[in-house]
N, C-alpha and C positions, 0 to 999 in steps of 0.2 A: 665860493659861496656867495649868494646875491641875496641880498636884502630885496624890497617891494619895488615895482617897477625897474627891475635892472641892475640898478644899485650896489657897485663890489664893496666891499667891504674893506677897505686902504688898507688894510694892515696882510691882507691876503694878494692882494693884487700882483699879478705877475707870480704868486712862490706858494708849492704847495706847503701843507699844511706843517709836515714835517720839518720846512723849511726856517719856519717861526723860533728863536731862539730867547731862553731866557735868560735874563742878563743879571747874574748876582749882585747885590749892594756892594758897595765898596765897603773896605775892611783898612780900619784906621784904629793903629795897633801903637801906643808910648812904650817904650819898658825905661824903668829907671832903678840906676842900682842905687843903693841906699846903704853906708856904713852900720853894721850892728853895731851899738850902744846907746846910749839915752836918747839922741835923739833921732833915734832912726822913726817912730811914730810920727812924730809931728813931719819929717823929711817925706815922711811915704804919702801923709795926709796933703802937704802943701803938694805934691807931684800929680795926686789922681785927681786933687781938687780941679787944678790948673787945666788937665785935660776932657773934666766932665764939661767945664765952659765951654770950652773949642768945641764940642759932639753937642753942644743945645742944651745941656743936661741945667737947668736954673740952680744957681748957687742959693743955698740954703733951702731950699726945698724940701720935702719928708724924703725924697728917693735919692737928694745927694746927701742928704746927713745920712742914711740907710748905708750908701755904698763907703762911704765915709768911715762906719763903725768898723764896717766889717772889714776893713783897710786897717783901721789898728789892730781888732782883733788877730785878723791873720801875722801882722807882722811881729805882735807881742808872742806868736807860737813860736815864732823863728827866733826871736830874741831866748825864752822860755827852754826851748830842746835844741839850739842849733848856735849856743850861744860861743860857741868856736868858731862858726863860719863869719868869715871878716866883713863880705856884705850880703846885702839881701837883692833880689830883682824885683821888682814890683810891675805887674803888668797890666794897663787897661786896654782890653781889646771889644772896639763898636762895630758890630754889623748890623746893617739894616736895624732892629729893635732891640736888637739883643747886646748887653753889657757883660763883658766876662773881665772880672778883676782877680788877675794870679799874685802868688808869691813864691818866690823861688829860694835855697840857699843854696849852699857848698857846703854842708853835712854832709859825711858820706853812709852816716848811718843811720835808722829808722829811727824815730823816737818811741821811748819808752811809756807805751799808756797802760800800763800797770798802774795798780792804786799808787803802789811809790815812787811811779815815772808823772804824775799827773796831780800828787797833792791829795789823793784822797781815794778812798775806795770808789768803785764804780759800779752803783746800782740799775738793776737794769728792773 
């Protein structure tokens, strides 16, 4: 393809179009196992925090206290239905924009969200 006067267009030069490849973000991926007991929250917290700095993500910010909450809250379920399995995994995975924060145990069994698996009836 030519631009005005002649003009190739560098990124075509010499390769047809098909040729063009695109090149995924890098995928920069912590996991950090974390002891169930008291202070597994604050262990999971000091872990993701550590890695939101390394990805750009600004310490205290609305969107690192956001990923922050949700960092306890997941790992207070595993504490909550899972309180057998001996540690937790915590995972922060960055691609390109996207933030994806897991939790993992070694329960082998589903937890129970019945009203008397969960604390309470469940209104829908």
């Amino acid at each position: 393809m030519t631009g005005r006067g002649g003009f190739r267009l560098p990124w075509r030069r010499g390769r047809p179009a098909a040729a063009i490849e695109h090149v995924p973000p890098p995928v920069r991926r912590q996991v950090t196992s974390v002891e169930v007991g008291p202070e597994a929250v604050r262990r999971a917290r000091e872990a993701v925090s550590g890695h939101l700095a390394a990805v750009g993500v600004v310490p205290g910010s609305a969107f690192a206290d956001t990923v922050l909450l949700v960092t306890s809250e997941l790992v207070t379920n595993v504490l909550r239905h899972a309180a057998r399995s001996p540690v937790t995994e915590v995972a922060t995975t960055v691609a390109g924009r996207q933030l994806v924060i897991s939790v993992t145990d070694a329960e082998p069994r589903l937890p129970d969200l019945t009203g008397e698996g969960t604390g309470g009836a469940c209104a829908w």
